[in-house]
C-alpha positions in Angstrom: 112.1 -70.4 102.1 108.1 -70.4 102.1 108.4 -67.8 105.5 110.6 -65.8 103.4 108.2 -65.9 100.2 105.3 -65.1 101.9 107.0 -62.5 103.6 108.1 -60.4 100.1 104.9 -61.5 99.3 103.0 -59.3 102.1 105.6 -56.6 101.8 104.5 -56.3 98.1 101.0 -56.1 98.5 101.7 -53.4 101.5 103.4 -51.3 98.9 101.2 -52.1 96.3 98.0 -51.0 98.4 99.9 -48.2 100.0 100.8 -46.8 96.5 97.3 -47.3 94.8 96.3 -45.3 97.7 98.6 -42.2 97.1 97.5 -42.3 93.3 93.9 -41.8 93.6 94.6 -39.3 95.3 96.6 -37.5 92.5 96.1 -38.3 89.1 99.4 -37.2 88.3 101.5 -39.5 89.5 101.8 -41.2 86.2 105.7 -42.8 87.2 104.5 -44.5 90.6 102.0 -47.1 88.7 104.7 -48.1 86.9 106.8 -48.0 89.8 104.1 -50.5 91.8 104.9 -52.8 89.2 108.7 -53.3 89.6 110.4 -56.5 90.8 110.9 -55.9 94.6 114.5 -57.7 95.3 117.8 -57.1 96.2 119.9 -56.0 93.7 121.3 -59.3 93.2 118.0 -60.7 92.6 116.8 -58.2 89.8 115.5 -59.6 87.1 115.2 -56.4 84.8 117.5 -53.4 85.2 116.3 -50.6 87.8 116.5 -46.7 86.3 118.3 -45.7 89.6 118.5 -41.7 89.9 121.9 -40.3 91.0 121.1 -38.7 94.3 123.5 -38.0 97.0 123.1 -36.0 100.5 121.4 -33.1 98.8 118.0 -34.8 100.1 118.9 -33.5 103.4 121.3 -30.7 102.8 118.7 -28.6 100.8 115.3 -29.7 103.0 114.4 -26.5 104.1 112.2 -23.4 103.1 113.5 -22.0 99.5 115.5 -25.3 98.7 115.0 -27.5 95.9 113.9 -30.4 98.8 111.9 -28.3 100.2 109.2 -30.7 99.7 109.5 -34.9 99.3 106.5 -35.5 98.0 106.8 -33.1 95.7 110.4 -34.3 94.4 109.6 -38.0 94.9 106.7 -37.7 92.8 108.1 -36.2 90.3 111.1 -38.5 89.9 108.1 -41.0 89.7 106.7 -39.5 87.1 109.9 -39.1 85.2 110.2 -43.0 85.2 112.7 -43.2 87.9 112.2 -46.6 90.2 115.2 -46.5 92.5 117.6 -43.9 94.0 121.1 -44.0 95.0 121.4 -41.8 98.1 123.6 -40.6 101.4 122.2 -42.6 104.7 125.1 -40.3 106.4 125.7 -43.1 108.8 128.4 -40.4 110.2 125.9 -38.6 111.9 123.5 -40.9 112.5 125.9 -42.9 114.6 127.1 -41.7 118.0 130.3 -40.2 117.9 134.1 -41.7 119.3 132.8 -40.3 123.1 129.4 -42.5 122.7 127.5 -39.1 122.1 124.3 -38.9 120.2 123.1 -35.8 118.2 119.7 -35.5 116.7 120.5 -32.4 115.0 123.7 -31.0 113.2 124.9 -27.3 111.7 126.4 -27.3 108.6 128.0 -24.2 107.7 128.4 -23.0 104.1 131.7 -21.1 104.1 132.2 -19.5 100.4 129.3 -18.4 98.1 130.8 -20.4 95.1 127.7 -22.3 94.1 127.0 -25.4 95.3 126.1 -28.4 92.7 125.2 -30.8 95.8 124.6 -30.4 99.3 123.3 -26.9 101.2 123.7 -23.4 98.9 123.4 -21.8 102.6 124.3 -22.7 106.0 121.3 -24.8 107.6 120.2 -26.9 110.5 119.6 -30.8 110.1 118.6 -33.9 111.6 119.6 -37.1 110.2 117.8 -40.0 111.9 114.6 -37.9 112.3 115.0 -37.2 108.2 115.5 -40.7 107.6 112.7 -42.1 109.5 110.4 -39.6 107.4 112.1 -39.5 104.5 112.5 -43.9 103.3 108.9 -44.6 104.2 108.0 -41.6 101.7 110.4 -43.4 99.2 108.4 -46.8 99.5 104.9 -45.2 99.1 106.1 -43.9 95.5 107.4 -47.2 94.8 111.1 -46.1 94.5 113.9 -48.5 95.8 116.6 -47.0 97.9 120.6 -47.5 97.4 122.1 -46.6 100.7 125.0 -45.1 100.2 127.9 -42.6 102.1 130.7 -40.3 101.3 131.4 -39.8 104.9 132.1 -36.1 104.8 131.9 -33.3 107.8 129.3 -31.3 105.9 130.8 -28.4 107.6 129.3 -29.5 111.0 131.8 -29.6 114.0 132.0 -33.3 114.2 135.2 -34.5 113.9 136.6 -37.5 115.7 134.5 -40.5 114.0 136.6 -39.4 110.8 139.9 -40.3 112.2 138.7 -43.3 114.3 139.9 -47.0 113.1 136.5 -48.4 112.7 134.4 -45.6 112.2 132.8 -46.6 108.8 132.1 -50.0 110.3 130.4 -49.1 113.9 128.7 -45.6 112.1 126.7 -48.5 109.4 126.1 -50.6 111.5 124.9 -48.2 114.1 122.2 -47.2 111.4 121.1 -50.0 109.9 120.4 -51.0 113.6 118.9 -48.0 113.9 116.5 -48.5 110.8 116.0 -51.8 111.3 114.2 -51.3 114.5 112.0 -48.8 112.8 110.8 -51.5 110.0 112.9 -49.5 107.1 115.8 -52.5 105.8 112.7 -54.1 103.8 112.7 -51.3 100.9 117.0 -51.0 100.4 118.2 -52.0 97.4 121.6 -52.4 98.2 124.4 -50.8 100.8 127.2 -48.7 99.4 129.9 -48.9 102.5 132.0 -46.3 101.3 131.5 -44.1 98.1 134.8 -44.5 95.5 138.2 -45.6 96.1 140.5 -44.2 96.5 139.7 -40.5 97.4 136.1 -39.0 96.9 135.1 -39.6 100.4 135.8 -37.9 103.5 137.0 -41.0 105.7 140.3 -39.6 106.6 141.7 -42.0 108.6 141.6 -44.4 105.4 143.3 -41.9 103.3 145.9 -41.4 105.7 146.6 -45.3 105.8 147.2 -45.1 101.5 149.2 -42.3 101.9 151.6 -44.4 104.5 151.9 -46.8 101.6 151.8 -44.4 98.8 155.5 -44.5 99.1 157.3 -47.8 99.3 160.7 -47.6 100.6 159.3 -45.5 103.2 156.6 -47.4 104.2 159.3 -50.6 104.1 161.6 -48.2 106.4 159.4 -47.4 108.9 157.6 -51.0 108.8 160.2 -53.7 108.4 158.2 -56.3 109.7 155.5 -55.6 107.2 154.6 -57.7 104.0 155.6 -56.2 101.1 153.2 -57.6 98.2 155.7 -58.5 95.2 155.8 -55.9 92.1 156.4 -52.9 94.3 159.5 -52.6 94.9 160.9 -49.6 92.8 157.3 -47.9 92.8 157.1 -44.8 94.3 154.2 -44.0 93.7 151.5 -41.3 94.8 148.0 -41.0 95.1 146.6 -37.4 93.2 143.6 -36.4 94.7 140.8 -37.7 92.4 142.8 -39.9 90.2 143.6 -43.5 91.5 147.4 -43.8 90.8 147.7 -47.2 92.8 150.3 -49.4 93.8 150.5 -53.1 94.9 151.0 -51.7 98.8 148.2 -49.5 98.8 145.9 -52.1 96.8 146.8 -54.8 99.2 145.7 -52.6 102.4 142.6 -51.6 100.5 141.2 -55.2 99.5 141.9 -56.0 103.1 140.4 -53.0 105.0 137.2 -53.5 102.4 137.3 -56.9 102.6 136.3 -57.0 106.1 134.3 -54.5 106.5 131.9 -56.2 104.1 132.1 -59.6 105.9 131.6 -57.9 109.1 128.3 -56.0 108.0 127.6 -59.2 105.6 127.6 -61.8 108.5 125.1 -59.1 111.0 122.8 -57.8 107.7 122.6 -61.1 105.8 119.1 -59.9 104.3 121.2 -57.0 102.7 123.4 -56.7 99.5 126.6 -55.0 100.6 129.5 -53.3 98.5 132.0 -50.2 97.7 131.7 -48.2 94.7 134.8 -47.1 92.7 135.6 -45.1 90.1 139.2 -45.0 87.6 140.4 -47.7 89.5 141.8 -50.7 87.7 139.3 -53.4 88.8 141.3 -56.6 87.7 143.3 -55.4 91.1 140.0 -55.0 93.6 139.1 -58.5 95.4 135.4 -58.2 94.6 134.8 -61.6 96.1 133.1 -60.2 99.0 131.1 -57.7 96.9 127.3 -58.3 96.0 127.5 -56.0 92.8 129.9 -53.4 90.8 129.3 -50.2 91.2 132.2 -48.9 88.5 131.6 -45.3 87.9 132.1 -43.8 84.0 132.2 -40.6 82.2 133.2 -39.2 78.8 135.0 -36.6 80.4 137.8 -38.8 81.4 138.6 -39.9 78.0 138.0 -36.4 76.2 141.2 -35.0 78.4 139.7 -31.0 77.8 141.3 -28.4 80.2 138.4 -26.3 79.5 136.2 -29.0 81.5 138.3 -27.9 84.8 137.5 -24.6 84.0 133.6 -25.9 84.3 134.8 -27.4 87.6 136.1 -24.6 89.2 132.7 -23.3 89.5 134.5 -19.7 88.6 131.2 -17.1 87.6 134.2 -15.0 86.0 135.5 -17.5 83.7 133.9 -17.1 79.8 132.1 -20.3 79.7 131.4 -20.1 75.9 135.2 -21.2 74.8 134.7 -24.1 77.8 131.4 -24.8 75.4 132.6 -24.5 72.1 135.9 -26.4 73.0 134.0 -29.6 74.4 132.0 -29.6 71.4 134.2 -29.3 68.6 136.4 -31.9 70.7 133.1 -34.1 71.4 132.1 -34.1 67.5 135.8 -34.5 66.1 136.5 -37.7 68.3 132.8 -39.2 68.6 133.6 -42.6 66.8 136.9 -43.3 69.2 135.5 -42.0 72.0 132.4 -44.4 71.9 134.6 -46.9 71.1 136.3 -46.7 74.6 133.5 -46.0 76.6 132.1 -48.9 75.4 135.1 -50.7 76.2 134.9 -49.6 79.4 131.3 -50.6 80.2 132.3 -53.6 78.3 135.2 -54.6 80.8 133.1 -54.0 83.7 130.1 -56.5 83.0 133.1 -59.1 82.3 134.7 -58.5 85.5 131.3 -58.9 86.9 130.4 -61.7 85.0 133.6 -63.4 86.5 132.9 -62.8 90.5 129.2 -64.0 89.5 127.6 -60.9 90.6 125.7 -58.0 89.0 126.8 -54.4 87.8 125.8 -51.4 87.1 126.7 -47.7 87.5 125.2 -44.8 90.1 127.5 -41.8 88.3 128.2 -41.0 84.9 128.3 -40.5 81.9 129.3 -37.1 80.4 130.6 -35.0 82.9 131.1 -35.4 86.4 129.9 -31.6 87.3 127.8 -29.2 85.3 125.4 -26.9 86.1 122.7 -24.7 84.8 124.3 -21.4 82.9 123.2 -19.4 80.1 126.7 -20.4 78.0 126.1 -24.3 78.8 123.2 -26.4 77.4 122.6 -29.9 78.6 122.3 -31.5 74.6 126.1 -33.2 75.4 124.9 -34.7 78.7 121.7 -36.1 77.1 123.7 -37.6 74.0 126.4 -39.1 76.3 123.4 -40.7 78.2 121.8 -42.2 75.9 124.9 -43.7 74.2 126.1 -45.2 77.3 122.8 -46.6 78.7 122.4 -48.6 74.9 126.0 -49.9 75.7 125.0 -50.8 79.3 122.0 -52.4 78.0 123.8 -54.9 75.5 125.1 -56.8 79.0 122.5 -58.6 80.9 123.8 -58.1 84.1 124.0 -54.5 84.0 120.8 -54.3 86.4 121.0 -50.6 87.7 121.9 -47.5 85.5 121.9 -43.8 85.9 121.1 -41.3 83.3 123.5 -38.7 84.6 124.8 -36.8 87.5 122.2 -34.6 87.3 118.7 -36.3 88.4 118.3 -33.1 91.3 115.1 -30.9 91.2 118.3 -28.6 91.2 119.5 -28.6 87.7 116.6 -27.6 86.6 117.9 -28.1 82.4 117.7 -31.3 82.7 114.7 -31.7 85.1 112.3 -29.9 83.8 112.4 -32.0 80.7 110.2 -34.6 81.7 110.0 -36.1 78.4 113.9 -36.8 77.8 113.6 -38.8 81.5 110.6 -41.0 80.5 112.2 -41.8 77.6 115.4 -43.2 78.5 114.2 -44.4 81.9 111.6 -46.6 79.7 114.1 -47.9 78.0 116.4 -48.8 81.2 113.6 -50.4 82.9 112.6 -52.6 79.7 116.4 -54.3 79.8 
């Protein structure tokens, strides 16, 4: 225990000598002193919440010349500076790890096939290289005092890989190919957590999983074709499917899912034991996940899903023909008429989580939310609904003590620049995260 202390110990004063360093030399990196200052654990160790930034692969998928990532130093200080002390981001493990063959590839093509904008990833087609990005791009993290959540959606990107998606063990081997990977470069000592597999059921691109629910999605069927196979009780005359997005479960596909997560986190657990492990979710009925091998909740929440507006789709759809004013005035008017019952029920929501974390004895908090799930920059949308849902949720987050990381948004890019560029609205509510 006194190796391990002294240890932490070292790695603080490391980053706090390596980040007084970076600040003389700019005196506008007003967010990494107060970043130098944070309590340098695991996420099940935090004693006061982190402000964690909702990034995702867009780190990579826009680091080149004209994107909005152009520059880390540049976007890492000025999440700094906005009072951000930890991120939430892709490790894409899928490409860091050899594929089925054994294969290695230092760089990747990722093709952009439609000019519909693009809220995350590459606006263009573009060349990268994942575990040469990664061994530049977490030490760069450290020196501005921000913690990283590793996290992965395991999608193709548009790249020609294709078999570690339909392989049996692929999101096991492809993690712990990488953290191999950056634990023999020194780079495990600044990760706040590990994020196996982004959101059950569906918003990953792990297709051999999905094809497993969809075996079970039916019942009967599944029974039929598996009559050896141990049919939880309840689920008998469910025939029920899984909609893309929406987490319609049933006691078959639940069962396959606490197991398949269930051992992939006791697997990566028992080799990583200096690392927090879990998998996030999002509309799923967590009194039904086995969490008992989960170091934190990660539930994801937004307004959006309560408000029911078609007109939100419409936002969706990314569609530059669509009249985006009566999208606007319809959210609004909606927004204002049902504020009361609608705070009600997210904090019901937010409320529920901390319990169910409170019960497995492990903390929570939330990487995605909390008015909308995609918006964008346009001259008939303003950003005023995503900052008020924000700051409602984040006081309702903050009334649980073991709510220790929160978002602000989906939004914390350089490449929505409404809510970037206003510095001031970050500080604030980040200063207010980061006080508990």
């Amino acid at each position: 225990m006194k190796k391990i202390k002294e240890n932490n110990r070292r790695d603080f004063i490391k980053t706090l000598s390596l980040a007084t360093g970076v600040m003389a030399l700019s005196g506008s990196m007003v967010g990494c002193k107060e970043n130098v200052d944070m309590d340098y654990s695991r996420v099940s160790q935090l004693k006061k919440p982190v402000a964690i930034a909702m990034w995702d692969f867009s780190w990579i998928l826009r680091h080149h010349k004209f994107g909005e990532f152009e520059d880390w130093d540049q976007v890492l200080q000025g999440l700094a500076e906005r009072g951000y002390n930890a991120i939430r981001m892709d490790a894409m493990p899928q490409f860091v790890a050899a594929d089925t063959d054994g294969t290695i590839r230092e760089e990747f093509r990722s093709h952009k096939t439609s000019w519909t904008p693009a809220l995350w990833g590459n606006q263009y087609s573009m060349t990268f290289r994942p575990r040469e990005a990664l061994l530049e791009f977490l030490p760069k993290c450290e020196k501005y005092g921000i913690k990283v959540g590793l996290a992965s959606w395991f999608l193709r990107h548009g790249t020609d890989r294709s078999q570690i998606f339909n392989e049996k063990d692929a999101v096991y081997r492809a993690w712990d190919e990488t953290l191999g990977f950056l634990e023999s470069h020194d780079l495990l000592k600044n990760v706040l957590y590990v994020d196996l597999l982004n959101e059950y059921p569906y918003w990953h691109g792990y297709d051999w999983l999905k094809s497993e629910l969809n075996k079970r999605s039916d019942i009967e069927k599944f029974r039929l074709d598996n009559p050896d196979a141990h049919i939880p009780d309840g689920g008998e005359d469910k025939k029920q499917r899984i909609e893309e997005g929406i987490a319609i479960d049933n006691p078959l596909e639940v069962q396959f899912y606490n197991q398949f997560a269930g051992d992939l986190l006791k697997g990566l657990k028992a080799k990583y034991p200096e690392l927090d492990f879990f998998v996030s979710f999002s509309q799923m009925d967590l009194d039904k996940m086995d969490l008992s091998n989960c170091d934190a909740l990660d539930y994801h929440l937004w307004f959006e899903y309560f408000i029911k507006v078609p007109e939100i789709g419409q936002i969706h759809a990314l569609d530059a023909t669509l009249d985006h004013r009566n999208a606007s005035a319809t959210i609004n008017k909606v927004w204002t008429r049902n504020k009361s019952q609608l705070i009600e029920t997210m904090n019901g929501s937010i409320a529920k989580t901390a319990r169910i974390a409170r019960e497995h004895n492990i903390v929570c908090g939330n990487t995605e939310g909390w008015g909308s799930v995609n918006w964008y920059d346009h001259p008939e949308l303003g950003w005023d609904w995503i900052k008020e849902c924000a700051e409602i949720s984040v006081d309702a987050c903050l009334k649980h003590d073991n709510y220790k990381f929160i978002c602000t948004s989906n939004f914390t890019h350089p490449q929505f620049k409404g809510m970037w560029d206003d510095i001031a609205w970050h500080r604030a509510i980040t200063g207010k995260i980061k006080r508990g």
